[in-house]
PAZA-838103 format. One record per residue (C-alpha): residue in three letters; x, y, z. Coordinates in nm, 2 decimals. Layout:
REM residues N
+---------+--------+--------+--------+
: residuo :     xx :     yy :     zz :
+---------+--------+--------+--------+
:     ALA :      X :      Y :      Z :
...
+---------+--------+--------+--------+
REM end
This chain:
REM residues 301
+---------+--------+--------+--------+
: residuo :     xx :     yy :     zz :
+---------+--------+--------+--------+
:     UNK :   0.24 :  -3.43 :   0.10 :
:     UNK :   0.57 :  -3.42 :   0.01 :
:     UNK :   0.85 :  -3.25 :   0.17 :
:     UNK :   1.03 :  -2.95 :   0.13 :
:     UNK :   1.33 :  -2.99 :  -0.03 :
:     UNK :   1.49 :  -2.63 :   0.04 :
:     UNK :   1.44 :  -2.50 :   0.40 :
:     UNK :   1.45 :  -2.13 :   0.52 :
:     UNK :   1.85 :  -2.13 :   0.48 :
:     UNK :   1.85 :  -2.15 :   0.10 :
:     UNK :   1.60 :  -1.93 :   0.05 :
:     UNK :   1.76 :  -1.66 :   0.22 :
:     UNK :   2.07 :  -1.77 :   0.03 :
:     UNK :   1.91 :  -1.71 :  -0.28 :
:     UNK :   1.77 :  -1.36 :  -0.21 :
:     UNK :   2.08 :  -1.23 :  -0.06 :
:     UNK :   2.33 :  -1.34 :  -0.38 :
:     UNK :   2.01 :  -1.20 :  -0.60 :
:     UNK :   2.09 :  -0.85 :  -0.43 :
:     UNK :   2.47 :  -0.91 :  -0.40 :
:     UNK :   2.56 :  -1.10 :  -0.71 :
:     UNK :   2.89 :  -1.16 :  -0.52 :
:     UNK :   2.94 :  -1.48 :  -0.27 :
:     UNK :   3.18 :  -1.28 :  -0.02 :
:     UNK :   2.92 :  -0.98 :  -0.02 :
:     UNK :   2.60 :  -1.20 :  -0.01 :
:     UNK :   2.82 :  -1.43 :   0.29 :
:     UNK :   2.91 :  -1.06 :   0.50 :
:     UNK :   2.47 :  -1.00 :   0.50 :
:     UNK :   2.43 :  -1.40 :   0.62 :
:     UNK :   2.71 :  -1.40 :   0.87 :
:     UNK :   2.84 :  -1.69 :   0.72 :
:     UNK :   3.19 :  -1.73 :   0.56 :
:     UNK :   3.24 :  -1.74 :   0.17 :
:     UNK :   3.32 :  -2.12 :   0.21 :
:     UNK :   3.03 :  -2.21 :   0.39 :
:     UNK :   2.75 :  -2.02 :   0.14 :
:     UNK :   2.96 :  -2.21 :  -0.13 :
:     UNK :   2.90 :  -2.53 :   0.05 :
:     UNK :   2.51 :  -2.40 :   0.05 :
:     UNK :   2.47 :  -2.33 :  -0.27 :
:     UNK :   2.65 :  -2.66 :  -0.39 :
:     UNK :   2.40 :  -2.85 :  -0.11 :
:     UNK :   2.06 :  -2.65 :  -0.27 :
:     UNK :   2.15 :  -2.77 :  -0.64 :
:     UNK :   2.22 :  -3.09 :  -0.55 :
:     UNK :   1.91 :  -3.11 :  -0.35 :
:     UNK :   1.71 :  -2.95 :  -0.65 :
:     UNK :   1.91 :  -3.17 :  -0.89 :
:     UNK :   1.93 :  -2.81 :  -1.09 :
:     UNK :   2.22 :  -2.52 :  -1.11 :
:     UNK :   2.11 :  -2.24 :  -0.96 :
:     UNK :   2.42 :  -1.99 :  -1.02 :
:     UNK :   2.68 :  -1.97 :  -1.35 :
:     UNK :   3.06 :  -1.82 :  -1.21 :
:     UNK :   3.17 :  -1.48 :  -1.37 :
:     UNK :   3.47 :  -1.37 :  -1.29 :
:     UNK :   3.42 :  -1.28 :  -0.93 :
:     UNK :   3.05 :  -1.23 :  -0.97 :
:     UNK :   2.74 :  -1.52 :  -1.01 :
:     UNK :   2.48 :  -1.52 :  -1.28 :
:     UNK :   2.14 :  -1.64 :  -1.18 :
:     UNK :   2.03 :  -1.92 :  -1.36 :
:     UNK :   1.63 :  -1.92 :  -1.44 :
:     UNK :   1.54 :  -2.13 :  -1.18 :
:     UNK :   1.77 :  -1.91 :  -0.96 :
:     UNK :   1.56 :  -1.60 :  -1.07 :
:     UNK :   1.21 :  -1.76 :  -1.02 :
:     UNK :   1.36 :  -1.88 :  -0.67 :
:     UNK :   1.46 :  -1.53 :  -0.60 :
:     UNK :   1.14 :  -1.41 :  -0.69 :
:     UNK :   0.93 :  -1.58 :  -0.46 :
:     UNK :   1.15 :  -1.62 :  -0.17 :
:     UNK :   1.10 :  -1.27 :  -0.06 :
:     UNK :   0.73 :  -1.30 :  -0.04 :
:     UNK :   0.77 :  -1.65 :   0.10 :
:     UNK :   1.01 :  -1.52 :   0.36 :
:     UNK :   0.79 :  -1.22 :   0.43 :
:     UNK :   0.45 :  -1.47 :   0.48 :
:     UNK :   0.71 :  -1.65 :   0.76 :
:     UNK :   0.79 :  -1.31 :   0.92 :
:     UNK :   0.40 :  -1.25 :   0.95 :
:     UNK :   0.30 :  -1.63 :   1.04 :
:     UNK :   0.59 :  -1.57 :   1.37 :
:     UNK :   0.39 :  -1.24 :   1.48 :
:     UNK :   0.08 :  -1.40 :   1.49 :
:     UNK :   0.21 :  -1.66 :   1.65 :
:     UNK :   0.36 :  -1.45 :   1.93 :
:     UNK :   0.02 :  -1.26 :   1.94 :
:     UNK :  -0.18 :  -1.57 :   2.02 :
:     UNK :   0.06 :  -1.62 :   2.29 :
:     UNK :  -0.03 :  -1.31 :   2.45 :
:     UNK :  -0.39 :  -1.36 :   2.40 :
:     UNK :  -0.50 :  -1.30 :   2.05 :
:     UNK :  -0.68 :  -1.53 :   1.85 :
:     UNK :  -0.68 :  -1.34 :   1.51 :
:     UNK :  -0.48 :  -1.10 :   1.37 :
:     UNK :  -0.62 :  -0.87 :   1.08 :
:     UNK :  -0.41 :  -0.68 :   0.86 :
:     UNK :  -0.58 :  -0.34 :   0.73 :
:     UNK :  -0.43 :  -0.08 :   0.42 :
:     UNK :  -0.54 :   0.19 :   0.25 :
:     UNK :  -0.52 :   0.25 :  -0.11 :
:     UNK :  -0.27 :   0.46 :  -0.20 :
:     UNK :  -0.29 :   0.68 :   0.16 :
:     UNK :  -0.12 :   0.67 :   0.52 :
:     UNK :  -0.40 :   0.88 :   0.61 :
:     UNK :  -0.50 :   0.72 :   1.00 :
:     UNK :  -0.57 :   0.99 :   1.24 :
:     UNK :  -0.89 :   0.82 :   1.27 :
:     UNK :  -0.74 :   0.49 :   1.35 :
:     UNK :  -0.67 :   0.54 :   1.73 :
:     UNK :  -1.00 :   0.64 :   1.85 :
:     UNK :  -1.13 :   0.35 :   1.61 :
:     UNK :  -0.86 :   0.08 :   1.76 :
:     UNK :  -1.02 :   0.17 :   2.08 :
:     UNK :  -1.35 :   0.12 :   2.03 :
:     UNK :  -1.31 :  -0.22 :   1.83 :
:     UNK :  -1.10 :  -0.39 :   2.10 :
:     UNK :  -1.38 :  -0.29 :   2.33 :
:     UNK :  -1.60 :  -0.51 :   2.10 :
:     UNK :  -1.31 :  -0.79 :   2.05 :
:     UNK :  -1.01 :  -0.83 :   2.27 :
:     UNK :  -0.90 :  -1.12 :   2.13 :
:     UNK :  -0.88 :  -0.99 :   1.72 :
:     UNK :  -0.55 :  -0.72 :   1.62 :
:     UNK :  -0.55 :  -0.51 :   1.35 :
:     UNK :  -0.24 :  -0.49 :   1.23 :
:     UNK :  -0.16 :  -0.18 :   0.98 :
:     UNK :   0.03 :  -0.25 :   0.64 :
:     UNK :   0.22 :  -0.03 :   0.34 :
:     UNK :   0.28 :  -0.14 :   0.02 :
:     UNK :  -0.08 :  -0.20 :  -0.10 :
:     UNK :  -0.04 :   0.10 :  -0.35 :
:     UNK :  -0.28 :   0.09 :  -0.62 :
:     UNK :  -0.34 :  -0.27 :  -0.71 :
:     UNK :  -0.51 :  -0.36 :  -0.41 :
:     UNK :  -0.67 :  -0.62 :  -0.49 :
:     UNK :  -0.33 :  -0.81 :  -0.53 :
:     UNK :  -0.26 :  -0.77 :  -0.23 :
:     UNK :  -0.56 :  -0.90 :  -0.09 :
:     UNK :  -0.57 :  -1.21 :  -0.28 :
:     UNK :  -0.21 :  -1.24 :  -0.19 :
:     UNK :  -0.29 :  -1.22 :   0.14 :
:     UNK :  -0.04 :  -0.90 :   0.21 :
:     UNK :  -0.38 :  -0.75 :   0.36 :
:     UNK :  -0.71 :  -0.88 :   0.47 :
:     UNK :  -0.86 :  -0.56 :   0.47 :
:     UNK :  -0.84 :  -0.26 :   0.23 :
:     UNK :  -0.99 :   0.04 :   0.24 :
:     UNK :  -1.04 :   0.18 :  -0.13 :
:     UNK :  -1.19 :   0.43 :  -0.35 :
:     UNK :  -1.47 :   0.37 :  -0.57 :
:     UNK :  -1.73 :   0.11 :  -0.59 :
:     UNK :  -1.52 :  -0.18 :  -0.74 :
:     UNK :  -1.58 :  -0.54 :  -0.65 :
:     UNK :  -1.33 :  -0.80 :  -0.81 :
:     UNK :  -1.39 :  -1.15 :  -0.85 :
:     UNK :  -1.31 :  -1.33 :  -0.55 :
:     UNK :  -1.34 :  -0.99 :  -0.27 :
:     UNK :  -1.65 :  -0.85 :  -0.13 :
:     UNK :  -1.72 :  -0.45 :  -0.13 :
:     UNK :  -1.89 :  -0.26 :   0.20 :
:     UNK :  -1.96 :   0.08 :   0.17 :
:     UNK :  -1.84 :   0.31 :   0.40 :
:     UNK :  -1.91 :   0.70 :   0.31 :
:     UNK :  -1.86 :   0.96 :   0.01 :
:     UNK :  -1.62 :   1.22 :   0.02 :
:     UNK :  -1.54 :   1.51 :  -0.21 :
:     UNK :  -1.18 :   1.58 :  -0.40 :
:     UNK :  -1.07 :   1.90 :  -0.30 :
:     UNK :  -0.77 :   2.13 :  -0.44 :
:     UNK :  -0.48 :   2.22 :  -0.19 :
:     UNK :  -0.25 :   2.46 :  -0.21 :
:     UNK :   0.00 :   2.65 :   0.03 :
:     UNK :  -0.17 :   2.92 :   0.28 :
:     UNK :   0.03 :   3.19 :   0.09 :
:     UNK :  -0.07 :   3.11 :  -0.30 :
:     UNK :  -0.31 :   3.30 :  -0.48 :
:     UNK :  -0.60 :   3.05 :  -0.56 :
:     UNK :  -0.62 :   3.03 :  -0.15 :
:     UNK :  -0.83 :   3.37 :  -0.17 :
:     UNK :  -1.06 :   3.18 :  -0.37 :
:     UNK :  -1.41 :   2.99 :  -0.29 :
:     UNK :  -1.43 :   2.74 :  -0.49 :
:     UNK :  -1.19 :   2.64 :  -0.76 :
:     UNK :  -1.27 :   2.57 :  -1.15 :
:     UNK :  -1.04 :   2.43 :  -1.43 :
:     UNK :  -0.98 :   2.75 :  -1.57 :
:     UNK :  -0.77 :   2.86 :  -1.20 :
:     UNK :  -0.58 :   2.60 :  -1.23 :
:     UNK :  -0.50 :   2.60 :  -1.58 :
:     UNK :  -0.09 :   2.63 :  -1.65 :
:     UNK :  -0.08 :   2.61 :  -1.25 :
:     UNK :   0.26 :   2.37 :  -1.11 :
:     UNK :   0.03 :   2.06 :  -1.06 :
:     UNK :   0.15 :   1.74 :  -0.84 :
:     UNK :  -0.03 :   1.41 :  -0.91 :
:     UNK :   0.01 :   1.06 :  -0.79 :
:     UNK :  -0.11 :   0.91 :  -1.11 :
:     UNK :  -0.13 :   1.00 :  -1.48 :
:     UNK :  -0.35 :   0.77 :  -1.57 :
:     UNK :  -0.68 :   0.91 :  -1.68 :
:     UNK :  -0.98 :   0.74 :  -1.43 :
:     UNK :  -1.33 :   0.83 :  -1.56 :
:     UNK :  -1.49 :   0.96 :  -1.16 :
:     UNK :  -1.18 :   1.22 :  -1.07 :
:     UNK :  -1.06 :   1.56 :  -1.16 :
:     UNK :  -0.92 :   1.45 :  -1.50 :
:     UNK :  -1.26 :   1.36 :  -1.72 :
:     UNK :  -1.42 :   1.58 :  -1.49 :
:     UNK :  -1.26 :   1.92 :  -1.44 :
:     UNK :  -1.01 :   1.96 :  -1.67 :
:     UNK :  -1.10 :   1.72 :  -2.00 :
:     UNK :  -1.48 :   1.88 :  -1.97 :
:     UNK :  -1.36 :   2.26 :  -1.93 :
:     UNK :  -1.10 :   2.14 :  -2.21 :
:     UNK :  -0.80 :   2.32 :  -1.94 :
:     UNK :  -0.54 :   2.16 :  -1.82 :
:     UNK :  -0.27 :   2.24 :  -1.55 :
:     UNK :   0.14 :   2.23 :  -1.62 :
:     UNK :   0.20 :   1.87 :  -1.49 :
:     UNK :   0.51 :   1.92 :  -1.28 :
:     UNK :   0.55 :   1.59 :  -1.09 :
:     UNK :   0.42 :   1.28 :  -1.03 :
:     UNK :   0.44 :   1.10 :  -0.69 :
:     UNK :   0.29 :   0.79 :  -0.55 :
:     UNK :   0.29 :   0.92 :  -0.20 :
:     UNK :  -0.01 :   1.15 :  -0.11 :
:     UNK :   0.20 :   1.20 :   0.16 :
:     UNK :   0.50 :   1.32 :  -0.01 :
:     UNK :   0.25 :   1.59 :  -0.27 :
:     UNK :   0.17 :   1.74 :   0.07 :
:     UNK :   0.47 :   1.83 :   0.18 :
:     UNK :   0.59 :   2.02 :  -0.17 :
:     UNK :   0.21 :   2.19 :  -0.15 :
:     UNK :   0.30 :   2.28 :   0.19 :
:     UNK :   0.63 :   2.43 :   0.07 :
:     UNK :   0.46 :   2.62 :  -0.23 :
:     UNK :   0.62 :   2.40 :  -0.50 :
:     UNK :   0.31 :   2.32 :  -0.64 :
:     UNK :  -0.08 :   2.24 :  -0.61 :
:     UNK :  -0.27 :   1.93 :  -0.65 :
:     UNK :  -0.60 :   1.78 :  -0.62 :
:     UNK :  -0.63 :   1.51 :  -0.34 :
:     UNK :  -0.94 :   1.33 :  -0.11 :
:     UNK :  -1.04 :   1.55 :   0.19 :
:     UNK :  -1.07 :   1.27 :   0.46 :
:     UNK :  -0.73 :   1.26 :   0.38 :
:     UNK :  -0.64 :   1.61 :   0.43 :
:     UNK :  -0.81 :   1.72 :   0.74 :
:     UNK :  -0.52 :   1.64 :   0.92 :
:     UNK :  -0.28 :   1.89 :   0.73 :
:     UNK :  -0.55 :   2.12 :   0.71 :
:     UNK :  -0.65 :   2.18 :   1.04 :
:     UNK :  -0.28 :   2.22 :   1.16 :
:     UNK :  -0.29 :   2.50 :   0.89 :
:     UNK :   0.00 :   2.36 :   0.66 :
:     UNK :  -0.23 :   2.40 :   0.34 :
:     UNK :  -0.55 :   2.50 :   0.22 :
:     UNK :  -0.83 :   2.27 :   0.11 :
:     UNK :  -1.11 :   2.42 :  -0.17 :
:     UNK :  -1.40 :   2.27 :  -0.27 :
:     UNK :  -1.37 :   2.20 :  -0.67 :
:     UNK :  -1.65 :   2.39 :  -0.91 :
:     UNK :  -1.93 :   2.39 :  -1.03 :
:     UNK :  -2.07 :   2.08 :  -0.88 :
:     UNK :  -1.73 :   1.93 :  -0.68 :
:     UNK :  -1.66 :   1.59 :  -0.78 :
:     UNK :  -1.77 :   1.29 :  -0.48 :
:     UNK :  -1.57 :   1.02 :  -0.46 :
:     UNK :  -1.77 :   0.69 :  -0.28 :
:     UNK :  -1.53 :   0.51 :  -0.04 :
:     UNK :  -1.59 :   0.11 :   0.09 :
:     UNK :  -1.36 :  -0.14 :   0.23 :
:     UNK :  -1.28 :  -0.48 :   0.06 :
:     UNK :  -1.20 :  -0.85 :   0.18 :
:     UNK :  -1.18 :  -1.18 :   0.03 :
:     UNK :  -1.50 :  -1.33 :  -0.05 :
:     UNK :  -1.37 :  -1.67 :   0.12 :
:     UNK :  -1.35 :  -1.45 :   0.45 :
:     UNK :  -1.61 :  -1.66 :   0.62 :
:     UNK :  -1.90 :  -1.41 :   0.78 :
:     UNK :  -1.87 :  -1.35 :   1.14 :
:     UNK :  -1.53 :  -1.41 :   1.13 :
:     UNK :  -1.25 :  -1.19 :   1.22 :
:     UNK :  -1.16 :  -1.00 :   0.86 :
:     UNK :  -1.58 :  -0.98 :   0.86 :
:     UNK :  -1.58 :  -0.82 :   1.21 :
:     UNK :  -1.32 :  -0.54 :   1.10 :
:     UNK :  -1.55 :  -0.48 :   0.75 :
:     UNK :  -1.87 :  -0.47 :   0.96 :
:     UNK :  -1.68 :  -0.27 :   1.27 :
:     UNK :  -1.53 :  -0.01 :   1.00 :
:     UNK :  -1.87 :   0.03 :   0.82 :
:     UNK :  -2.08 :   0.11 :   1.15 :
:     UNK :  -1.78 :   0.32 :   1.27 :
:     UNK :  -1.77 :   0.58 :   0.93 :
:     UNK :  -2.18 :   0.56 :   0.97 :
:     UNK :  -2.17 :   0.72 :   1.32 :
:     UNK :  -1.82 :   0.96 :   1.25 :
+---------+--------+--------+--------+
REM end
């Protein structure tokens, strides 16, 4: 195998001027002086036998190879960052570390109690917890970002492998103090012209959308769209709006009393939840042991 031409040095070069554009600015974030990332940058092209960066005025242009440099050496420099931890984990005893996200939610209060009880079963295997899956999870699991992610739905992609874990219902939440709060059980038709927060616009054919509001043909006033659960909480909480979100999700806020959770009419709308890893994840291995440890663990809760 051939070696590297560019080492760890360049490619931070390269991402710092990317968010820069400007030698002195992109030297202050290295610690280095404006000479000596010139003397880089000359060093990388001549290595690469390529130009990297085009001089305007004070400023650089990327070059294409530049940007597709740029655009890799983040997750490239973020893979080093994670290969380091592990490292230092196995040092202090731990053979494996897992990484686990959730789709689209930071919802974890059940993640202490189950921490605990899996490094009863394996000492020498951390779960490490991750952002950024979002909603394309399975990107991030084939790009190794997470081994584990816990999703919504019943979806299997090529190359992952899908364990169940439990169903749970979509409920509507709304501030303690707004009206539909006297209310059993919500339909369309109450929330109809209602401030409505959502995370996604995008029509899926198992959630409130096709369910509630296309088949009662009544629709709430869209108000906002935010990507963080999290965030639709706290303007529900605050009465700015309402929104329809997964319970497991919301106990949490609901039992400290911050908002009220309803049950969605006539027949509610269930939403199955599993867990995904790679389908090279050998079985009895670590990323198997946290999908087999997760399923028994959501049986028994």
């Amino acid at each position: 195998m051939r070696n590297p031409i560019l080492d760890i040095r360049h490619l931070q070069m390269i991402r710092a001027i990317g968010r820069t554009g400007r030698v002195v600015d992109a030297s202050d974030e290295l610690g280095l002086t404006p000479s000596a990332l010139s003397h880089r940058i000359k060093e990388a092209e001549r290595r690469l036998g390529v130009p990297l960066f085009e001089r305007l005025h004070k400023r650089l242009r990327m070059t294409a190879a530049a940007e597709y440099l740029a655009s890799v050496s983040e997750r490239m420099l973020h893979e080093l960052v994670l290969v380091e931890d592990d490292v230092r984990r196995m040092n202090a005893g731990v053979d494996h570390v897992v990484r686990l996200a959730i789709e689209a939610y930071s919802c974890y209060h059940w993640f202490p109690a189950f921490l605990d009880m899996f490094r009863r079963q394996a000492e020498r295997i951390d779960i490490q917890v991750m952002s950024g899956a979002g909603q394309d999870t399975n990107s991030a699991l084939l790009n190794r970002h997470v081994d584990v992610v816990i999703v919504s739905g019943e979806e299997a992609p090529p190359n992952t492998r899908y364990f169940p874990l439990f169903d749970d219902p979509l409920v509507f939440i709304c501030a303690p103090s707004h009206p539909l709060g006297q209310l059993d059980r919500i339909h369309a038709r109450d929330i109809e012209g209602q401030n409505f927060i959502t995370y996604t616009k995008v029509p899926e054919p198992d959630r409130e959308f096709a369910r509630l509001f296309r088949a009662e043909g009544r629709y709430p006033r869209w108000s906002a769209t935010l990507e963080i659960p999290e965030a639709i909480v706290e303007l529900v909480a605050a009465d700015q709006g309402t929104s329809i979100l997964a319970s497991w999700a919301m106990e949490p806020h609901v039992k400290l009393g911050r908002i009220l959770a309803k049950p969605l009419a006539p027949g509610g709308i269930n939403i199955k939840w599993g867990c995904k890893i790679r389908s090279d994840d050998p079985s009895g291995g670590a990323v198997s042991k946290v999908a087999d440890a997760l399923v028994s663990w959501f049986s028994e809760s």
